[in-house]
GUZAZA-407221 format. One record per residue: residue number from 1; chain; residue in three letters; x, y, z of N, C-alpha, C in turn. Coordinates in Angstrom, 2 decimals, always signed. Atoms other than C-alpha are relative to their C-alpha. Example, Ala and Ser with C-alpha at 12.3 -4.5 7.8 and 13.67 -1.06 7.14 Angstrom:
2
+------+-------+------+---------+---------+---------+---------+----------+---------+---------+---------+---------+
| resi | chain | resn |  n.east | n.north |    n.up | ca.east | ca.north |   ca.up |  c.east | c.north |    c.up |
+------+-------+------+---------+---------+---------+---------+----------+---------+---------+---------+---------+
|    1 |     A |  ALA |   +0.89 |   -1.19 |   +0.00 |  +12.30 |    -4.50 |   +7.80 |   +0.90 |   +1.20 |   +0.00 |
|    2 |     A |  SER |   -0.82 |   -1.19 |   -0.06 |  +13.67 |    -1.06 |   +7.14 |   -0.77 |   +1.09 |   +0.73 |
+------+-------+------+---------+---------+---------+---------+----------+---------+---------+---------+---------+
This chain:
53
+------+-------+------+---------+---------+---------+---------+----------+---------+---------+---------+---------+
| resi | chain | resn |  n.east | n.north |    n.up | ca.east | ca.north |   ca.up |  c.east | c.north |    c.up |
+------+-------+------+---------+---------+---------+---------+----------+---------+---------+---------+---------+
|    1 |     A |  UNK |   -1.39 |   +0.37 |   +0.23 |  -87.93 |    +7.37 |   +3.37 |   +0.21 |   -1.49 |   +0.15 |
|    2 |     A |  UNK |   -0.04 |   +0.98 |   +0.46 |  -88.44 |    +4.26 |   +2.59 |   +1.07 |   -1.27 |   -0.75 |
|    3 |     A |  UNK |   -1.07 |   +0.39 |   +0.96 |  -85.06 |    +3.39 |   +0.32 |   +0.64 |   -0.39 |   +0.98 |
|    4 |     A |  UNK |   -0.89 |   +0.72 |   -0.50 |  -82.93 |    +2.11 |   +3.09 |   -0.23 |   -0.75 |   +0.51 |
|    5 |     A |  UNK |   -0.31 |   +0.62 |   -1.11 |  -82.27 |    -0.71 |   +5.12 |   +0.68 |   -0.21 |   +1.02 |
|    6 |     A |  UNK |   -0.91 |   +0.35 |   -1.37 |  -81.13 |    -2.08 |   +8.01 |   +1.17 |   -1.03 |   -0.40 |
|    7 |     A |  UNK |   -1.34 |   +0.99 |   +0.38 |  -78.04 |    -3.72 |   +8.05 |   -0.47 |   -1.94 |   +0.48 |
|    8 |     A |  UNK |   +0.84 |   +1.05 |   +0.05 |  -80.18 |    -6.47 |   +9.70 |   -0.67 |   -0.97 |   -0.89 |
|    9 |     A |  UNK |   +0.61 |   +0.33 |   +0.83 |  -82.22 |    -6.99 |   +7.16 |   +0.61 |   -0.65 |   -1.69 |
|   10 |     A |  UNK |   -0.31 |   +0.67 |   +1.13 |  -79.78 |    -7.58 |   +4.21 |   +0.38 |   -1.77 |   +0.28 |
|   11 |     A |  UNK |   -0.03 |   +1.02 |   +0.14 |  -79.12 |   -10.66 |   +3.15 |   +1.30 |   -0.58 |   +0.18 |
|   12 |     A |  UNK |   -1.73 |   +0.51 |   -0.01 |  -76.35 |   -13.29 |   +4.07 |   +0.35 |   -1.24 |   -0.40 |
|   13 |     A |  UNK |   -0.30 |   +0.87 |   +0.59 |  -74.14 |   -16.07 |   +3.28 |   +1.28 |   -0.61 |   +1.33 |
|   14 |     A |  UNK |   -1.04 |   +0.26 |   -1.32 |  -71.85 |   -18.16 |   +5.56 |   +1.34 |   -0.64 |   -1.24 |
|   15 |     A |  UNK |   -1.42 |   +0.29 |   +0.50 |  -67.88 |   -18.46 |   +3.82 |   +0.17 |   -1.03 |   +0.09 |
|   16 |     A |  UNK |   -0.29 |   +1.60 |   -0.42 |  -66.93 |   -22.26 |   +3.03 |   +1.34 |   +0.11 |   +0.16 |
|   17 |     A |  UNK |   -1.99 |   +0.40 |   -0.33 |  -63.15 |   -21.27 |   +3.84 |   -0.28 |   +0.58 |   +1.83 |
|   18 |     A |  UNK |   -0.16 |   -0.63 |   -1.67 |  -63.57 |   -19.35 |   +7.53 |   -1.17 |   -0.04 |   +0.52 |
|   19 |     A |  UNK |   +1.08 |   +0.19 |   -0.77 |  -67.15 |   -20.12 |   +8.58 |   -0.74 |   +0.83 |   +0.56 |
|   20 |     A |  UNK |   +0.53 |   -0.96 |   -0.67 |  -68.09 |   -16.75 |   +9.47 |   -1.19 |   +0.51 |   -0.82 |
|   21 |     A |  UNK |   +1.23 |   -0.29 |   +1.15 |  -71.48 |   -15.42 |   +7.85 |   +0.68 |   +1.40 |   -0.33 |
|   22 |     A |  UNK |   -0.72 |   -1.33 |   +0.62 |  -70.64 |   -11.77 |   +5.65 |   -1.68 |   -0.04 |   -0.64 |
|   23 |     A |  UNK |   +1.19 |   -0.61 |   +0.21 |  -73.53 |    -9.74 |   +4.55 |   +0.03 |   +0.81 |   -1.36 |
|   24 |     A |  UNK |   -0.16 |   -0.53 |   +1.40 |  -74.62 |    -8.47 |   +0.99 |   +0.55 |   +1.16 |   +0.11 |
|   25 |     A |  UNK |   -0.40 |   -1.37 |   -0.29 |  -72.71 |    -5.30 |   -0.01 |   -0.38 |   +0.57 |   -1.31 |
|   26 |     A |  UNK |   +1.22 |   -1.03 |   +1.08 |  -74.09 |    -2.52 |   -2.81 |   +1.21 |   -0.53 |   -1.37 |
|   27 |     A |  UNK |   -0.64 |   +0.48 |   +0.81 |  -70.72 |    -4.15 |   -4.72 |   -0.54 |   -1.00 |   -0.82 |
|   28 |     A |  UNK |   +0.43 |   +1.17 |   +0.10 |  -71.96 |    -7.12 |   -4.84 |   -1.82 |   -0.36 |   -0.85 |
|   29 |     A |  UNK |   +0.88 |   -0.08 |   +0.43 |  -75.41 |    -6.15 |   -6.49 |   -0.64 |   -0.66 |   -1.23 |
|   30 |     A |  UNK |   -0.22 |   +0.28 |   +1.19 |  -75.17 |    -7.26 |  -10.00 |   +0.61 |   -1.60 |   +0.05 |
|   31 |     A |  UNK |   -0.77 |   +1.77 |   +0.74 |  -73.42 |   -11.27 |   -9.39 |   -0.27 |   -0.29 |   +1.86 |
|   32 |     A |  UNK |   +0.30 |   +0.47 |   -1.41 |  -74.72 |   -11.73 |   -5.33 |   -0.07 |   -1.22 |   -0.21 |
|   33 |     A |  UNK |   +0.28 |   +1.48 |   -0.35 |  -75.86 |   -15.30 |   -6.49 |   +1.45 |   -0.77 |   -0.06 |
|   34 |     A |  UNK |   -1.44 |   +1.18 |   +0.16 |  -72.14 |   -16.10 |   -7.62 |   +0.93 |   +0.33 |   +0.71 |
|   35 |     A |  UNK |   -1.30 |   -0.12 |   -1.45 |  -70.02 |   -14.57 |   -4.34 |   -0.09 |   -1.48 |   +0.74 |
|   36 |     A |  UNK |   +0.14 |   +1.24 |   -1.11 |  -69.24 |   -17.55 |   -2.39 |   +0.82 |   +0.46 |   +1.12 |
|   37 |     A |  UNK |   -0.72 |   -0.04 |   -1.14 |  -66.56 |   -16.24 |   -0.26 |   +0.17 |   +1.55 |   +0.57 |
|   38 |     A |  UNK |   +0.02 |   -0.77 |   -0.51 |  -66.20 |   -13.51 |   +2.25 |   +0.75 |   +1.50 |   -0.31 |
|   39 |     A |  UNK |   -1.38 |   -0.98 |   -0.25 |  -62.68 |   -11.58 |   +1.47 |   +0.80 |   -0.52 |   -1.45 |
|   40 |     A |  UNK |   -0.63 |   +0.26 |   +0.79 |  -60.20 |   -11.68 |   -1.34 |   +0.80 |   -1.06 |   +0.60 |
|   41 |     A |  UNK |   -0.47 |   +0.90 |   -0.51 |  -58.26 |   -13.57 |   +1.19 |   -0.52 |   -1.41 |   +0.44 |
|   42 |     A |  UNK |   +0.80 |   +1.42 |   +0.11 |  -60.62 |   -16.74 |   +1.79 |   +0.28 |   -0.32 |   -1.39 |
|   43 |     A |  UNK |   -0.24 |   +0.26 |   +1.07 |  -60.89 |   -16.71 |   -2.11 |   +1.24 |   -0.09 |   -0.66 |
|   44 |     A |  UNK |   -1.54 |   +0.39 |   +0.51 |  -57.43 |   -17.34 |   -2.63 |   +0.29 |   -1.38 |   +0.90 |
|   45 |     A |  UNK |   -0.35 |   +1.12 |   -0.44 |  -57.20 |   -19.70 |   +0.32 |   -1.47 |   -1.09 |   +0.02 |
|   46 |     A |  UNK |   +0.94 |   +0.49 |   +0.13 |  -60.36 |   -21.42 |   -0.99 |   +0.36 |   -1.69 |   +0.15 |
|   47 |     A |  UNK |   -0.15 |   +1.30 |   +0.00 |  -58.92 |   -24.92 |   -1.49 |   +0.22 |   -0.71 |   +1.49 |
|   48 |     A |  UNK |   -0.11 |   +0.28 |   -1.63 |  -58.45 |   -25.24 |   +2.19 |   -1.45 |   -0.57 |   +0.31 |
|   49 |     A |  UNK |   +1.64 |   +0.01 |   -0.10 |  -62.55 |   -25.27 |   +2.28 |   -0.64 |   -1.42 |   -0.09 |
|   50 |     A |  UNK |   +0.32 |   +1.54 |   -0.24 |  -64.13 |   -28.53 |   +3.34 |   -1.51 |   +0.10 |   -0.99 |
|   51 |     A |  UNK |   +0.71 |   -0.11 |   +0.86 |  -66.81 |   -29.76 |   +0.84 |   +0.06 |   +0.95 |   -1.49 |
|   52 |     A |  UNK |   -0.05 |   -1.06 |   +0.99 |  -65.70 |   -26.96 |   -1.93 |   -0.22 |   -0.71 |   -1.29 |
|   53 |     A |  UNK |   +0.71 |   +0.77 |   +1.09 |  -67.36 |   -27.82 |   -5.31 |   +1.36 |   -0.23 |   -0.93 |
+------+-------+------+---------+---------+---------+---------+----------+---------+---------+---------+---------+
């Protein structure tokens, strides 16, 4: 049984609006390289975000 992981083990990213790291989700499968932010709510208050491209 091999097919799962640990929640450990996925992969993460730290939010440039709230600083907190957030962890891949099975949503996110298909465009992981282009999430940048944690919550619908960071991504709205994105311009707040220090350095934001």
């Amino acid at each position: 049984m091999g097919r799962y992981r640990s929640k450990s083990d996925l992969p993460e990213k730290i939010c440039p609006v709230c600083q907190r790291p957030f962890a891949w989700r099975k949503k996110w499968e298909d465009c992981w390289d282009e999430v940048k932010y944690c919550s619908e709510r960071c991504r709205r208050r994105r311009s707040q975000a220090k350095g934001d491209e």
